[in-house]
N, C-alpha and C positions, 0 to 999 in steps of 0.2 A: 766848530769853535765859535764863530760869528752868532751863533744862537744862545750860549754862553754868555759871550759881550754883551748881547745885548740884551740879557734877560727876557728872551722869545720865549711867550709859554706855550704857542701852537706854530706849530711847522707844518705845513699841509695840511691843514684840519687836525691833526692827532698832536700830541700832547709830545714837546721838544723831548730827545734825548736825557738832558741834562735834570729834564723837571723830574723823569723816572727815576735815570741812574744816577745821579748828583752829577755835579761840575766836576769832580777830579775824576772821574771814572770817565767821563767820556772826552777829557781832554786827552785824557790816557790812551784810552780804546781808538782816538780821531789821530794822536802822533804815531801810534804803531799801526795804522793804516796807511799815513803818509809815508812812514818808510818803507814799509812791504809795497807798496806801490813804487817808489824810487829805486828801491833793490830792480824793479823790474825794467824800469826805466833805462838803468842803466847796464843789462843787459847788451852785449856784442850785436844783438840781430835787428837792434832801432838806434842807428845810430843818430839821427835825430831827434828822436825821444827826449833825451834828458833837456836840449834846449826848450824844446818845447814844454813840456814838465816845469824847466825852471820859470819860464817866462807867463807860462799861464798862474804859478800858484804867486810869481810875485804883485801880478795886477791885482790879483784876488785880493789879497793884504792891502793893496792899497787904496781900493776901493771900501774893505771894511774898517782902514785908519781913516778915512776921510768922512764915512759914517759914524764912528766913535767921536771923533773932532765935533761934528755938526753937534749931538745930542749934546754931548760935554759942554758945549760953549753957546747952546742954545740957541744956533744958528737954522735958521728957514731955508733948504737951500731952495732955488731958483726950480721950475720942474725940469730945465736941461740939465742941471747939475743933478739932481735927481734920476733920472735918466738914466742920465753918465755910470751915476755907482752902480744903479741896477743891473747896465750892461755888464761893469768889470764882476760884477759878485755870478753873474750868470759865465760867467768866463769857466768858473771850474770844469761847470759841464764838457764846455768846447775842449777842455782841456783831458779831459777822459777821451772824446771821443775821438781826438786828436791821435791823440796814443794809440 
């Protein structure tokens, strides 16, 4: 969804999701992944999972409100501030692998 926001045309070298399938298709295709993911999440056999689940995808968010705010309001951020997002927006991963 963050390559949406931000109008990314390349995501690894190859050309963003959204630039192929449009915006509403992969916002679509990205929320019924987050929930077939969740369903699993909150499965009986992890019962740690959903914390973690919830805790990792809310940094993620606020890592890419904090990136939306900078662009929006034309702000430079500092390179630690910078840093900072890039760590939470890398959080998804940790957040799969968590699980």
């Amino acid at each position: 969804i963050n390559d949406v926001q931000d109008n990314c045309i390349l995501q690894g070298g190859i050309p963003a999701a959204h630039k192929i399938y449009r915006g509403a298709n992969t916002i679509s295709v990205t929320n019924y992944a987050l929930l077939t993911g969740l369903k699993r999440v909150l499965s009986p056999n992890h019962p740690d999972a959903p914390t973690v689940f919830e805790e990792g995808l809310l940094e993620v968010i606020r890592g890419q409100d904090v990136d939306i705010y900078w662009r929006d309001n034309y702000i430079c951020p500092s390179v630690e501030e910078h840093k900072e997002t890039v760590n939470r927006s890398k959080d998804r991963v940790r957040v799969i692998c968590r699980i």
